[in-house]
N, C-alpha and C positions, 0 to 999 in steps of 0.2 A: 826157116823164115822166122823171124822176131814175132812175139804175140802182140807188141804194139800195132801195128797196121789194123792187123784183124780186131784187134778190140775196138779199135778206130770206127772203121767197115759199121761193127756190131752196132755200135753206141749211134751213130750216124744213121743205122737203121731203126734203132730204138727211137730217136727222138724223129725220123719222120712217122713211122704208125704211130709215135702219140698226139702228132699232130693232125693228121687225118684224122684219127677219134676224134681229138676235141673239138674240130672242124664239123665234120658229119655225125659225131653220136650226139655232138651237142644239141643238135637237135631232135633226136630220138630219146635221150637219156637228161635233157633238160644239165648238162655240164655246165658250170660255173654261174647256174641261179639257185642252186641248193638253198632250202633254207640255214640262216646262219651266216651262212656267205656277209661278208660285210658291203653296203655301197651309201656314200654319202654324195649326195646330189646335190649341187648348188649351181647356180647362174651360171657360172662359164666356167664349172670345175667339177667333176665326176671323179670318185675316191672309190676300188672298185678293189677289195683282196677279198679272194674266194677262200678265207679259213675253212671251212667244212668240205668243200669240193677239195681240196687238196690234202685232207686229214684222210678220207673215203679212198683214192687216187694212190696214197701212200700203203692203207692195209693191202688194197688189192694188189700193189705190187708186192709187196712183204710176201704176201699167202703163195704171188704164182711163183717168186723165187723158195719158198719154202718147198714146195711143192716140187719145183725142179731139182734142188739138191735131195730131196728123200726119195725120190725117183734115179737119181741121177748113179 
């Protein structure tokens, strides 16, 4: 069997549990109001990039993939 499918599968996996976290840890872990986060608020325009939540979001993946390969 091709490892394309399965990587498919894998990544399709990947991105529903990080949707569910940001969905439900969001409110346990306060996700994408970090300070730093940027949001500009005006009358009928909301400007909203989570710089810091997605700096945090990037180590901890680096670490659990680090972690998997010296495991692995």
């Amino acid at each position: 069997m091709s490892p394309i499918p399965k990587m498919l599968i894998f990544m399709g996996a990947v991105l529903l549990a990080v949707g569910l976290v940001w969905h439900f840890g969001g409110r346990l872990f306060n996700l994408g109001r970090l300070p730093g986060d940027i949001v500009v608020e005006r009358e009928n325009f909301k400007f909203y990039f989570p710089i810091v939540t997605s700096i945090v979001i990037s180590v901890v993946l680096s670490l659990i993939l680090y972690l998997f390969r010296l495991f692995r």
